[in-house]
Rosetta silent file (secondary structure, phi, psi, omega in degrees, C-alpha in Angstrom):
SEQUENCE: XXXXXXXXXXXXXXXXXXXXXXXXXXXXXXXXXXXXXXXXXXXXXXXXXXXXXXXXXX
SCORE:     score description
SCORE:     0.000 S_00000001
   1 L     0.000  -42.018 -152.563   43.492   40.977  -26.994 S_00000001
   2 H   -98.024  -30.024  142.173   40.117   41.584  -26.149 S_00000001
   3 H   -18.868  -34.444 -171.086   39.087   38.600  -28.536 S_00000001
   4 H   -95.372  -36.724  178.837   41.493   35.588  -26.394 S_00000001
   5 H   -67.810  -24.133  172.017   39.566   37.247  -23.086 S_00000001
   6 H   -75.746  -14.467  176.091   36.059   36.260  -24.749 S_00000001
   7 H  -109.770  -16.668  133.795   37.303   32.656  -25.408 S_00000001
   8 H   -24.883  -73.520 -151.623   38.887   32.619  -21.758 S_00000001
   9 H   -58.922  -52.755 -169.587   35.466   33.808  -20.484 S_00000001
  10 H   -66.506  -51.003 -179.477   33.674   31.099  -23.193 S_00000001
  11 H   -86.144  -24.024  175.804   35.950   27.823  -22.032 S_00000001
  12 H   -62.352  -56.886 -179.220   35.566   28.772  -18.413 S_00000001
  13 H   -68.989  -61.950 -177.029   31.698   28.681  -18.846 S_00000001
  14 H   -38.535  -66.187  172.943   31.747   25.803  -21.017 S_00000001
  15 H   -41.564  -46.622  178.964   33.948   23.883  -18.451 S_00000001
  16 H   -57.436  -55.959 -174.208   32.018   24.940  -15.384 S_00000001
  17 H   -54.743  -38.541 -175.421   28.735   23.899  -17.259 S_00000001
  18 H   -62.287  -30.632  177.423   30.292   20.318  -18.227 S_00000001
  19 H   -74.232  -21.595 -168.522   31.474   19.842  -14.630 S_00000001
  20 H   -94.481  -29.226 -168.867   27.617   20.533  -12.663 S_00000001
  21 H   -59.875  -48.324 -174.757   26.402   18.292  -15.808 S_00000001
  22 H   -75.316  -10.562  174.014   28.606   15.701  -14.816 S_00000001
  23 H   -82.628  -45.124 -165.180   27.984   16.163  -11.028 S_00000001
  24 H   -75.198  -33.379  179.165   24.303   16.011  -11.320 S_00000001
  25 H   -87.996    5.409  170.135   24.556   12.874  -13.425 S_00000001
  26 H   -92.083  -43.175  167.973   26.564   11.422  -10.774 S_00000001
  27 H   -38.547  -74.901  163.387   24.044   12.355   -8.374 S_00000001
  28 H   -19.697  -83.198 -172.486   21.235   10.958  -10.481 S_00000001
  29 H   -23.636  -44.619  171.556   23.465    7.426  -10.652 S_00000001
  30 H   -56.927  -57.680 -154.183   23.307    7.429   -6.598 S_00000001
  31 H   -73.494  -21.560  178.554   19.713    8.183   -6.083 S_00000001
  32 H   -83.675  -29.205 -179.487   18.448    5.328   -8.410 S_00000001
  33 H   -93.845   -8.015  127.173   20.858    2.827   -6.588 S_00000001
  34 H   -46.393  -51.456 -152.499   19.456    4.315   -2.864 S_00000001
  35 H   -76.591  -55.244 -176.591   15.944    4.098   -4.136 S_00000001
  36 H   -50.030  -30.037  174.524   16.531    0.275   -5.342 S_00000001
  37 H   -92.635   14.822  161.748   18.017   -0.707   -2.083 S_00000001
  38 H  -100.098   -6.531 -124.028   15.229    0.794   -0.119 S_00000001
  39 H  -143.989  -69.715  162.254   12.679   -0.776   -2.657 S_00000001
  40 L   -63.855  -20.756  151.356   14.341   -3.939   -1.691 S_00000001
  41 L   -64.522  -27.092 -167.618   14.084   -3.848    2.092 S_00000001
  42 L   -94.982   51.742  159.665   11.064   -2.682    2.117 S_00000001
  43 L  -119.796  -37.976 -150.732   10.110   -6.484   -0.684 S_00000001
  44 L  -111.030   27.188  160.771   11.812   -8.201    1.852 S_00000001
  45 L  -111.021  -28.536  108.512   10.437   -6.632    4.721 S_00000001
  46 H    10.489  -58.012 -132.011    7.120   -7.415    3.399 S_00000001
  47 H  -118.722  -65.808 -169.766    7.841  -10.954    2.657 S_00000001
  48 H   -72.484  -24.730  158.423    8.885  -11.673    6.097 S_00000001
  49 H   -54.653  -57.054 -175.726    5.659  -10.060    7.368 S_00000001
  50 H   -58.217  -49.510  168.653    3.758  -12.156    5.400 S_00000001
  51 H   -54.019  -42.328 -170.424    5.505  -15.347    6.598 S_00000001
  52 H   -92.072  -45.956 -179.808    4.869  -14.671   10.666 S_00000001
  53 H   -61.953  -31.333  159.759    0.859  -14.023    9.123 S_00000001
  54 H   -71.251  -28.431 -168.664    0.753  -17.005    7.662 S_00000001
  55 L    90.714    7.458 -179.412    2.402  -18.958    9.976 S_00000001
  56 L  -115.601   67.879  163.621    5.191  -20.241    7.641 S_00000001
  57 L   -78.275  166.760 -168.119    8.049  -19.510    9.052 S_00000001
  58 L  -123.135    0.000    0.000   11.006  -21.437    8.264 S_00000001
């Protein structure tokens, strides 16, 4: 009896850990796809700066 409650307690933890692993690598997934599109506004905010200093806008 007190053996099936330690592999309760032991798949509980195991589950719990696999689920914040899998949250946090979802998390992760976001913040690199946020970072790229701010990393591209700010190239093409840049770019258009550059264009009214030069004078070639189009």
């Amino acid at each position: 009896m007190g053996e099936t409650k330690m592999l309760v307690v032991v798949l509980l933890l195991v589950i719990i850990f696999l689920g914040i692993a899998a949250f946090l690598f979802y998390i992760e997934k976001r913040l690199q796809k946020a970072e790229q599109d701010i990393q591209s506004m700010q190239d093409t905010e840049k770019k258009q700066e550059s264009t009214k200093v030069n004078g070639d806008e189009a």
